[in-house]
N, C-alpha and C positions, 0 to 999 in steps of 0.2 A: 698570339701568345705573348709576343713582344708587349701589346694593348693592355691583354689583362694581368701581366705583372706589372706593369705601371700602375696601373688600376688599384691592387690592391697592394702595392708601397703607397700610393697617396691615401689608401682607407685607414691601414696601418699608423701611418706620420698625423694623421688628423685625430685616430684616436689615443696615440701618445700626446699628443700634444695636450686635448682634454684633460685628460687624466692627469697632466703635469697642472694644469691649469686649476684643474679641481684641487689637484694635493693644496696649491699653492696660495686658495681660497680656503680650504679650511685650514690652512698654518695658520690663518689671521681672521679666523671665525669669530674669535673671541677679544681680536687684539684692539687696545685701547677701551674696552670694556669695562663698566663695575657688575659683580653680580650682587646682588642683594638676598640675601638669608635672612625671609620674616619669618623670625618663631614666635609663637604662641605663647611665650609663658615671660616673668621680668627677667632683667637681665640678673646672672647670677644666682638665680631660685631655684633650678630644678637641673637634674639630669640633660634636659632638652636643652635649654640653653648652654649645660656642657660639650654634648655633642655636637649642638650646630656650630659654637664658637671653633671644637676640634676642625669641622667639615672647613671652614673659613679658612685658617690658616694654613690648611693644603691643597684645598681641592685646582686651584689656581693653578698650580705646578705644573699638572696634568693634562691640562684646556689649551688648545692649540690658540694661539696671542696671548699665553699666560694672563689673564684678567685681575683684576683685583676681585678681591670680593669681600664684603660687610654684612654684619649683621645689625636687623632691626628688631625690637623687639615689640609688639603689639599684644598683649594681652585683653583675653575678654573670652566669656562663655565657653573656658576646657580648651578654647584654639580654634571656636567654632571662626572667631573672629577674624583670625590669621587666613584660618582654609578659603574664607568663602571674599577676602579683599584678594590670594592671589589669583584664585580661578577664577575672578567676576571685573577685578579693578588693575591688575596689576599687568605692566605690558606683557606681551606673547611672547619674545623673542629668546627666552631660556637664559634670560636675563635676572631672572628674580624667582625666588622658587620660594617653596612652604616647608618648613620645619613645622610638625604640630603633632599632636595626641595620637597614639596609635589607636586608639576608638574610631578617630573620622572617618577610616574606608568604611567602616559596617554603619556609620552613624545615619543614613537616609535608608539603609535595609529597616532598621530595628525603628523607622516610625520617627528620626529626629526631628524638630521644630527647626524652622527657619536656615536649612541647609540649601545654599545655595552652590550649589557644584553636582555634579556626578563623578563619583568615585572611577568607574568605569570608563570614561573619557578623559580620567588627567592622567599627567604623563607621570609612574613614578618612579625616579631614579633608585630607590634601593634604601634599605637602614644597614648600618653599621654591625648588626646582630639580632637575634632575635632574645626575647628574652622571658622570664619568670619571675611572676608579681608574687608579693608576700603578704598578706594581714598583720601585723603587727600588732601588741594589745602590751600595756603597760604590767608588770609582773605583779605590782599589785593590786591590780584588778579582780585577781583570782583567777583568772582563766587558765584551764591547764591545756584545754581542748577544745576542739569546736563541741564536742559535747555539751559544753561549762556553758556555750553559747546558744544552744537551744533551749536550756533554760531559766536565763534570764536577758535581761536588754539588756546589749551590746552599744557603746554611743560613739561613732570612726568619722574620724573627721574624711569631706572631701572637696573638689574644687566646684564641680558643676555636672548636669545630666552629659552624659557620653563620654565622659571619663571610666578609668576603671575602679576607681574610689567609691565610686556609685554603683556601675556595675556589677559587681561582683559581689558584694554586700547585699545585695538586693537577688540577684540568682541563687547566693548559696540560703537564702532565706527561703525562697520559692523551691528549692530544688530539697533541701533536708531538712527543712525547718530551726534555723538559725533566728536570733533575734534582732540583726543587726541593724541600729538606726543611724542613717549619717547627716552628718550634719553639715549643710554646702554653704560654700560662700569664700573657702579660702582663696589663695592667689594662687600659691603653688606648692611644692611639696615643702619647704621650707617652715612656710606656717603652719603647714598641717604638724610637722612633727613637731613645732612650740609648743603647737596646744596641748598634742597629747604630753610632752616632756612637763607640762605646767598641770598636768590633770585635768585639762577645760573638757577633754575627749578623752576618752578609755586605748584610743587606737587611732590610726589609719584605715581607710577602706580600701586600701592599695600605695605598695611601696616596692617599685624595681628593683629584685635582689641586686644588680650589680651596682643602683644608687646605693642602695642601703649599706652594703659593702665598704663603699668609697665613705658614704657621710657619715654612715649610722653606726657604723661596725661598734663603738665605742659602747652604746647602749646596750648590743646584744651583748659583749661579750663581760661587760659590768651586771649581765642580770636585770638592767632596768626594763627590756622590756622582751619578749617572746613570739612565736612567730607560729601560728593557729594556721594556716595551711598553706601548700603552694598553689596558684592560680596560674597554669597551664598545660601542654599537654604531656612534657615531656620534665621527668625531678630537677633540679637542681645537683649536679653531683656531689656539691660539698653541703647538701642539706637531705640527705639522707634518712634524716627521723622526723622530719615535716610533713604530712600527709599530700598528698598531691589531690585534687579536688577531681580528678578523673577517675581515680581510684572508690571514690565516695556515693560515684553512680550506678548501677545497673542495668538499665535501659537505655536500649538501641536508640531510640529514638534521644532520650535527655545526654546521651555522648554526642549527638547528631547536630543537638542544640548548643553544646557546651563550644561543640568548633566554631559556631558561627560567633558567641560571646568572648573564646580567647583567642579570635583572629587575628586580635591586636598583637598578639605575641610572639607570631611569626612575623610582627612590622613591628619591631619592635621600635622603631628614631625614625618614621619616616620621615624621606623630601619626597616634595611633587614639585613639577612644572605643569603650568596652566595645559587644556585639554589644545588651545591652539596655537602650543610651539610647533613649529617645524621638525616634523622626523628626523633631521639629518643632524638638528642641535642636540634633540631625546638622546640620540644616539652619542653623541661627543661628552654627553653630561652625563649618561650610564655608564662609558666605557671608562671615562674621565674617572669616575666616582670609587668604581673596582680597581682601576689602578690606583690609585689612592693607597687604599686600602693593605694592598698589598706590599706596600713600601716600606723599608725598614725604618726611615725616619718618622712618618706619621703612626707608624707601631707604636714606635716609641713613645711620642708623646700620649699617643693615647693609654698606656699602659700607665702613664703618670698622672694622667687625668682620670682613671678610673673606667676608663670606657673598654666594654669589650668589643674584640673582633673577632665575626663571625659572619662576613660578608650575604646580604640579602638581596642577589639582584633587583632592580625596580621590573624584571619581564617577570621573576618569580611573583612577585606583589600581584601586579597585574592581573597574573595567570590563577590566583587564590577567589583573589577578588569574584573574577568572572565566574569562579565555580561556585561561590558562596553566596552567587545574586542567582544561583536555578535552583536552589533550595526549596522545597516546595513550600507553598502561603503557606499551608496549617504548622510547620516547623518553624517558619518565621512569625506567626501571631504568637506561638508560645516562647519562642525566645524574646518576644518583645516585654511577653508578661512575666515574665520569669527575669526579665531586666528592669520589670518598674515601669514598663511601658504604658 
């Protein structure tokens, strides 16, 4: 007896001791670290580079060795370029992660060019909210309605293929017969609204209610420009006489397709870390992320930057993902076509 109470105080002492050991490894997981935030778009130009600057200046706080962390900005092909330097080029150590386009998880479903990652093996820590795109169309263009827009060209500016600028202009074209032409090339959402504020475009092919909010508000509420439907699943609630584009379907099947095209919507800011960080960092950087979040000081700022909170765990992401890749082919070759594919 005397034997096996020794026995298990020594099993005891050796696994406190680990466990003191381990705490005391990850207090300094992160210590002396920089992390690095590549987003996809310039610095200053879009919503995305607001949120990931917001993510920068607190997520540190929360990471055990409080790290510093920076952001880089790489622009090129919608974010194709951001996505596919962290999952291919960028160290593994959850040290550097991707801010980019809510399109890239669906971007290698729907047939993308030159994607170089699987959505399905990166690791994603979470977006800030989910959210609901707008069309926008200049007031005097004539348009009252997407009606206005089946029967004549429609010309919306966007950035590049696997955006939602492209997107969605191009489904609600295929799906009710819209006329919408876009015109790609821009850098980010900044230029896009030049052009159309200069008349070079009729519109945007997509514009993040809560961006538009923060930059644009001025235009909607001067009348210069009008907002032709909402592009997701669920209204806006301070946009209550905007059509919702789920409303505009009737088949089982084209709502079936429409989830897999406003996927983005429930990711609305994604990060990712590379597919080969380490579990135990995934973990420190989701958990890290959600506390964040819920802090009453990064509230603040973000309420002052325009950003909503409406926390999106990265396992929710994850868990969309996976269900949105057993889709059957024939629902994904016509989402592809129905995207321009």
């Amino acid at each position: 007896m005397a034997g096996s109470s020794r026995l298990r105080a020594f099993m005891i002492s050796g696994i406190l001791t680990a466990a003191c050991a381990a705490g005391s490894a990850a207090a300094q997981d992160f210590a002396n670290k920089t992390i690095t935030i590549v987003v996809g778009y310039a610095a200053g130009s879009s919503g995305y580079d607001t949120n990931a600057r917001f993510v920068s200046r607190h997520l540190g706080r929360f990471l055990p060795g409080a790290p510093h962390l920076i952001v880089q900005n790489m622009i090129g092909a919608g974010t194709l370029a951001a996505a596919n330097h962290v999952a291919n080029a960028a160290p593994k150590d959850g040290t550097t992660l991707a801010f980019v386009a809510r399109g890239m998880g669906i971007e290698p479903l729907l047939g993308g060019q030159n994607v170089r990652y699987d959505p399905l093996k990166l690791n994603w820590i979470g977006s800030t909210s989910r959210e609901v795109s707008v069309i926008p169309v200049r007031s005097d263009a004539g348009l009252n309605s997407l009606k206005d827009a089946m029967e004549r060209e429609v010309v919306v500016a966007a950035i590049a293929v696997g955006t939602d600028g492209v997107t969605f202009p191009l489904a609600l074209n295929n799906l009710i017969g819209t006329k919408f032409k876009t015109v790609m090339g821009y850098k980010n959402g900044a230029e896009m609204t030049l052009a159309m504020t200069r008349g070079e475009v009729q519109g945007r092919g997509s514009w993040s209610w809560a961006s538009l909010r923060y930059e644009g508000m001025e235009l909607l509420s001067s009348g210069a420009v009008k907002l032709l439907v909402q592009m997701s699943t669920t209204k806006a609630p301070d946009l209550p006489d905007v059509p919702l584009v789920t409303d505009l379907v009737q088949g089982k099947e084209e709502r079936q397709i429409l989830e897999i095209l406003l996927a983005g919507q429930n990711m609305a800011w994604p990060i990712f870390a590379p597919a080969e960080t380490p579990p135990e960092r995934v973990a420190l950087l989701r958990k890290a992320y959600l506390d964040m979040l819920r802090d009453p000081e990064a509230r603040a700022d973000a309420q002052k930057q325009g950003i909503d909170i409406e926390p999106v765990p990265g396992e929710e992401i994850q868990a969309m993902l996976a269900r949105l890749y057993t889709t059957p082919p024939e629902l994904v070759m016509r989402a592809r076509q129905l995207a321009g594919r």
